[in-house]
Structures are given as C-alpha cells and as structure tokens.
Phi, psi and omega in degrees: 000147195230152215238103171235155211226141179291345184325289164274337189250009161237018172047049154268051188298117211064031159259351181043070176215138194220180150214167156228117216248107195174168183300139215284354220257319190288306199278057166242333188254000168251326150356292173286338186292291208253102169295307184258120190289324191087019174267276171122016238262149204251182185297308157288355163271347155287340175272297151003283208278345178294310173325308186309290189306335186302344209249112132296337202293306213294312183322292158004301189298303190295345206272336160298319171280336179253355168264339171276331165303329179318295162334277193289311163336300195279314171286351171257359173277351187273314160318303189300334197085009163254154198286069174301106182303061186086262168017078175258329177209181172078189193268020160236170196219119167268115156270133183256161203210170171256305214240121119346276181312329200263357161291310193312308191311320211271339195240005155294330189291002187226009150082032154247131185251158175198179198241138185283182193271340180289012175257005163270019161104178189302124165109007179241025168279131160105021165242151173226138160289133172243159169255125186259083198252322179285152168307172163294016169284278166340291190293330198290312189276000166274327182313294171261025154269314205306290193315303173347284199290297207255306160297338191071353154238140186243345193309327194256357179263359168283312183279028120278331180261018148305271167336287189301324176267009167268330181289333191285327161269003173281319186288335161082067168291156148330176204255307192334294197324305186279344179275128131335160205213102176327291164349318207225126185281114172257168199314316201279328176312317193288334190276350201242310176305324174285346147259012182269333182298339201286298183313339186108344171282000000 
C-alpha cells in the first residue's frame, strides 16, 4: 500500500487530507480496523483537497522548485566537505556531523534552525535534519551560515553557492522558487536578527 498526503505534494499543511492507494483487499481490512481516520475535515477542506488531487501541473511545480533548493543545498555543502545523506528527493535535506546535538545548538545560535538527527529514533546520531522551506534564495544564504558554523570556513563557500544559484536558475527552476513566501521566515532574517541579539542590538 502506498500512503499520500496533500502535505508535502500541495504544500497543504494541516488540511489533514491523505489517501491510501494499494491492493483492495488489504485496505478493506484497514477499513475495518479503523473505520473513522479521526480527522473529521469540514467542507472546504473536502473541497479543497479534491481540487488539489484534480491537479498534477501544480504537484509538477513544487517538485521542481524543491529539486532546485536541492541543488544549491547539495553543492554548496558538498563544497564546504560536509557529507550529504540521501536527500534525493522529499522536503528535508541530511547532513552528517560528529555531535548532532551541539550542531543544532550551534547553528540556532546563528539563527538557522534544524532537527537533530537522534530525535527521529536510533541511527540518527551524528545527522541534521534541514527543511528545505526557505526560497532558493534562502537556501543559497543557509549554505553559508551552515558551512560557517559547522566547516569553519565560508570563502569559497560563498562563491559556490553563488555559482550554484546561477546554475539553478541558468537550469530554469520555476520563478514560484525565487519569491518570498508569506509563509516563511527566511535564513537570512533570521541570521541577521541572531546577530543583532548577539551584539546587544
């Protein structure tokens, strides 16, 4: 059975609208386990999500627009000499560390937030999670508070992810990729604000 959420492929968070897709027989039998899924979703989010399934061009968009933060992620961190884990696809991106925990700390302090990797259960120590949520923009000025913060160097890593967001937009991401986001506090705000705290301002 294969399991989807309007979440990640219509950037419907909390509309809680999913489906499961799979041989009919087993899911007759989750049917019965679980009669009521326990959402209860009101009307317009049944309208909402019909629309949403009705659509692929939009799905299409995001999946281009989160392969180009991908891009400008992976190269310029790849750059940096840190080690990128899988994050081939979906909305999060893994980095390996020697401590987790004291990367998370160390890069809240620089007003990037990310997850350590042991809160996702065994085998996830010495990884960080990133969200890839900020534009391609975003994503370009998180490469280098990350490579800073956690390589100890930014020069060369500014100028790959420089580079790396010309390609990505030379590769022709959707335009959606490069727009502010009502939505989304981005990495460079956050980082300028964690250093007017640091300074006292």
């Amino acid at each position: 059975m294969a399991f989807f959420s309007c979440s990640k492929r219509s950037g419907m968070t909390g509309y809680r609208s999913g489906a499961v897709v799979g041989d009919a027989a087993a899911i007759e039998v989750l049917r019965r386990l679980r009669s009521s899924v326990g959402v209860a979703s009101p009307e317009f989010v049944q309208e909402a999500a019909a629309a949403a399934w009705a659509d692929d061009a939009h799905a299409a968009e995001r999946r281009e627009i989160f392969s180009a933060k991908r891009r400008v992620l992976r190269r310029g961190f790849e750059s940096a000499g840190l080690e990128v884990i899988g994050s081939e696809a979906g909305l999060y991106f893994w980095i390996k560390v020697e401590d987790d925990m004291a990367a998370t700390k160390r890069l809240l302090g620089e007003g990037v937030v990310v997850s350590p990797g042991r809160a996702f259960g065994n085998g996830g120590e010495g990884h960080i999670r990133l969200a890839l949520v900020p534009t391609v923009d975003e994503c370009a000025a998180a490469v280098e508070v990350v490579a800073r913060a956690l390589a100890g160097g930014v020069g060369d890593v500014e100028s790959e992810a420089e580079a790396s967001l010309a390609r990505t937009q030379d590769e022709g991401a959707p335009s959606g990729a490069f727009e502010d986001e009502d939505a989304v506090r981005g990495v460079t705000g956050r980082s300028e604000r964690a250093k007017r705290r640091r300074s006292g301002h």
